[in-house]
C-alpha positions in Angstrom: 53.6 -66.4 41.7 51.6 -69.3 41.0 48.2 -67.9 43.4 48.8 -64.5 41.7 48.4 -60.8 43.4 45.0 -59.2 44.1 44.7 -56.9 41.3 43.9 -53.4 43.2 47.5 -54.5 45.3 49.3 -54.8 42.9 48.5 -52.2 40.9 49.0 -50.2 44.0 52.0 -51.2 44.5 52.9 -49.7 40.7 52.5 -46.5 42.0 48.9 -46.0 40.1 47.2 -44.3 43.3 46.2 -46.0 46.8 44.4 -49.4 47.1 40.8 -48.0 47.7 41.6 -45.3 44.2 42.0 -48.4 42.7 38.9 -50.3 43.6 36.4 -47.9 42.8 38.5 -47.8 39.2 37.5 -51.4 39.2 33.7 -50.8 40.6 33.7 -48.1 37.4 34.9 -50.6 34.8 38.0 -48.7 34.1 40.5 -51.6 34.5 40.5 -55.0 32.2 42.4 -57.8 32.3 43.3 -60.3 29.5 40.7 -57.7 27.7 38.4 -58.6 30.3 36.6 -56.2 32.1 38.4 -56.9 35.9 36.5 -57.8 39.0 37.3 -56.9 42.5 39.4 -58.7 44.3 40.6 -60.8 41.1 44.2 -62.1 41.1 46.8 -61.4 38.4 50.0 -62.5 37.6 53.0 -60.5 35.5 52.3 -62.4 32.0 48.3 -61.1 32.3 47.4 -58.0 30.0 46.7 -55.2 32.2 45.4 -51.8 31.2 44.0 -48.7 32.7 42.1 -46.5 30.9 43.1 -48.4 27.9 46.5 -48.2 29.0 49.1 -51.2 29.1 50.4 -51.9 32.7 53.0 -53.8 33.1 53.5 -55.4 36.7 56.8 -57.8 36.1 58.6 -55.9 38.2 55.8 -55.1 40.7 55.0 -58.9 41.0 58.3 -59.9 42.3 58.6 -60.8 45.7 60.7 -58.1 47.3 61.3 -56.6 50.7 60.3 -52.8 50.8 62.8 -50.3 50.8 62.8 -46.3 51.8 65.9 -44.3 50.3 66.8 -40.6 52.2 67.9 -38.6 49.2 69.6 -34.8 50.1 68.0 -32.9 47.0 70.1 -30.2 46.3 69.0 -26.3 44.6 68.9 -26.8 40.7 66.9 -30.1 40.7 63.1 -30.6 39.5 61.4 -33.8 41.3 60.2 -35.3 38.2 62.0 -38.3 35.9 62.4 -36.2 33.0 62.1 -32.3 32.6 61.2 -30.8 29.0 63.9 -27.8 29.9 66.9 -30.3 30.5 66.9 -29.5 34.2 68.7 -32.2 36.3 66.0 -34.6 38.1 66.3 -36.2 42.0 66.4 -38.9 39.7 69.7 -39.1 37.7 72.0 -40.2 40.5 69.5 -42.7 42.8 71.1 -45.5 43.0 69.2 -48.7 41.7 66.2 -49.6 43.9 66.1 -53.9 44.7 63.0 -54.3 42.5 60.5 -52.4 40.8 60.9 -48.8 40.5 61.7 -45.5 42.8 58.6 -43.8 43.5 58.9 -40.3 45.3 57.2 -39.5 48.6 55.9 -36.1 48.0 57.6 -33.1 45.9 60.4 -30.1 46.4 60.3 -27.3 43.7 63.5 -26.6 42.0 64.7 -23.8 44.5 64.0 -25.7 47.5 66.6 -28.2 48.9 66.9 -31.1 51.6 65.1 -33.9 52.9 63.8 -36.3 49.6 62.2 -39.6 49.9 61.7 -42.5 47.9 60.2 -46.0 48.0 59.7 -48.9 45.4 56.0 -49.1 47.3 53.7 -47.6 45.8 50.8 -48.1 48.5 53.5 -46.5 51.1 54.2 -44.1 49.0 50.4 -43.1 48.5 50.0 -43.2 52.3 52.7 -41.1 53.5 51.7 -38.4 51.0 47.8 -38.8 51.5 46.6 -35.9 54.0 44.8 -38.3 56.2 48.0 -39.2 57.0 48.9 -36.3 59.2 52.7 -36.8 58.6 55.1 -34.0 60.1 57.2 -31.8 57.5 59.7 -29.7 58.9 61.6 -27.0 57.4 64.6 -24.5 57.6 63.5 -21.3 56.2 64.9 -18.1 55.3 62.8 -14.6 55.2 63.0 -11.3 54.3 63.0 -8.8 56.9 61.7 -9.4 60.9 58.6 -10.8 61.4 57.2 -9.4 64.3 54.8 -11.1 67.1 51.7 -10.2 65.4 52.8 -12.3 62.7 54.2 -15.2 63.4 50.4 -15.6 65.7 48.7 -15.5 62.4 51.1 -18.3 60.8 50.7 -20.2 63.9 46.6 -19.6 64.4 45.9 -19.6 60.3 45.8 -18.1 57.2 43.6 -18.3 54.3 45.3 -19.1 51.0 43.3 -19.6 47.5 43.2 -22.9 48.3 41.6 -22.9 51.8 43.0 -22.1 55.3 46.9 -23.3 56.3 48.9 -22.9 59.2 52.0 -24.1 60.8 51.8 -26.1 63.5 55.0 -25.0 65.3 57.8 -21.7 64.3 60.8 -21.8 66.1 63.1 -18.7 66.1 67.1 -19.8 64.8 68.7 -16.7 64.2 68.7 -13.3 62.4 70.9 -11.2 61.0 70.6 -7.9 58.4 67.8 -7.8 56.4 66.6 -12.0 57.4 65.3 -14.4 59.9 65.5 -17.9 60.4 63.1 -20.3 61.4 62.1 -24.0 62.0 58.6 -24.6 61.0 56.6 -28.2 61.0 53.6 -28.5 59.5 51.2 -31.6 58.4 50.6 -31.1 55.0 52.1 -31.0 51.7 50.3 -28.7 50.1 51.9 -27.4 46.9 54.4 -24.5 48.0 53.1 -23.9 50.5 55.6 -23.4 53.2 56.5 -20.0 50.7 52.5 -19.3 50.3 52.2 -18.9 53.7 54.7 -16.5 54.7 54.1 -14.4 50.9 50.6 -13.9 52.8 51.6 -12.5 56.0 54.0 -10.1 53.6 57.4 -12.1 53.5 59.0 -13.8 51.0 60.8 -16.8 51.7 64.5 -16.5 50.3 66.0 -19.8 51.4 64.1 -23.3 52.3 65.5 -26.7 53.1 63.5 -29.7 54.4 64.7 -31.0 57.2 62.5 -33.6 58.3 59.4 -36.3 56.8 57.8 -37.8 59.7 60.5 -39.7 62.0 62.8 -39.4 58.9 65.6 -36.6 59.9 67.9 -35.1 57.0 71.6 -37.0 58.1 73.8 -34.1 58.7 76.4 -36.0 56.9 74.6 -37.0 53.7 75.6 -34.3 51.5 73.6 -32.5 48.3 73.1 -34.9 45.3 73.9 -38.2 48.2 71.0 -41.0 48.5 71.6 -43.4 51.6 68.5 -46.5 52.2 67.0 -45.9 55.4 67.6 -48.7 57.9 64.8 -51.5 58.5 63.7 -49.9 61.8 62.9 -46.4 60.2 61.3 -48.4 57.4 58.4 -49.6 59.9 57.9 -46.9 61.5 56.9 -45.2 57.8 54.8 -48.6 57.6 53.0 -47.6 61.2 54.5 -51.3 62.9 
């Protein structure tokens, strides 16, 4: 690109954190360019010398033109959402299939005993927004508990419960089906809170034995996309993530 790429874009678009993260890291003095402390607003291009905190950033890839692109991933049990794992665990991402530029950058996180609904983007802004809280982006979830929750309870999970990291609640619970010793319910919340579909219900004194996202936003888990299968969500879907 012969004009070059506003700096804070691009390195948004690396994945380093949202555009205005990256902007006060310029007001603070934290990014240089060319060894250069960088200035707002500055353009870059991929042979510049980039670095963060004294780290080397490399935005080849980044400064590419390329059309964005959302992949639907079914995460199976077993897998940790990370691109390497010191315990040799599999990762989401050993079998993604190669994104059209850049890099795969996950939309959120599922711990290693929670399956379903997984996505990814090689937009790193889009990815940033969809995950920030502001956001207000819809999760919904197939659960599995413990016992019968009775009325009482499912009206705390519904009006709020405090958890040591402030006050949650789900938005909506909607009975499946129960048999022996287990329930099943659809909840949707609005925030992505770490574990905290299982914190929830371990407050109200049931512990979550099976959980499976369903749903990100208008994003719906294909019922024919089986565990360990990625599929690139259509352009259509794509905007609506982008709010067009």
């Amino acid at each position: 690109m012969s004009s070059g790429e506003r700096l804070q874009k691009a390195l948004a678009a690396a994945g380093l954190g949202s555009r205005r993260t990256i902007e006060d890291w310029i007001r603070e003095g934290r990014v240089t360019v060319n060894g250069k402390v960088a200035e707002l607003g500055q353009r870059v291009e991929s042979a510049d010398r980039i670095e963060v905190d004294g780290r080397m950033i490399s935005l080849q890839a980044t400064l590419a033109p390329a059309a964005v692109a959302v992949l639907g991933y079914h995460k199976p049990l077993g897998e940790v959402t990370t691109r390497s794992d010191p315990q040799g665990r599999p990762t989401v991402f050993d079998r993604l299939p190669p994104p059209p530029a850049g890099r795969w950058i996950v939309v959120g996180r599922l711990d290693v005993n929670t399956s379903g609904l997984l996505l990814f983007t090689n937009d790193g802004e889009l990815a940033h927004r969809l995950m920030h809280p502001s956001s207000q982006i819809e999760r919904e979830y197939l659960v599995r508990v413990r016992e019968h929750p009775d009325a009482a309870t499912l009206a705390r999970l519904r009006a709020g419960v405090e958890l040591d990291d402030g006050p949650a609640q789900f938005d909506r619970i909607v009975a499946e089906n129960a048999s022996d010793g287990h329930a099943w319910y659809r909840c949707i919340l609005h925030e992505g809170r770490n574990r905290e579909v299982r914190r929830l219900w371990s407050a109200v004194g049931h512990e979550v034995s099976r959980l499976m996202r369903l749903r990100y936003g208008p994003v719906r888990l294909p019922d024919d996309l089986r565990p360990g299968q990625a599929r690139v969500l259509p352009d259509a879907l794509v905007a609506q993530l982008q709010g067009e």
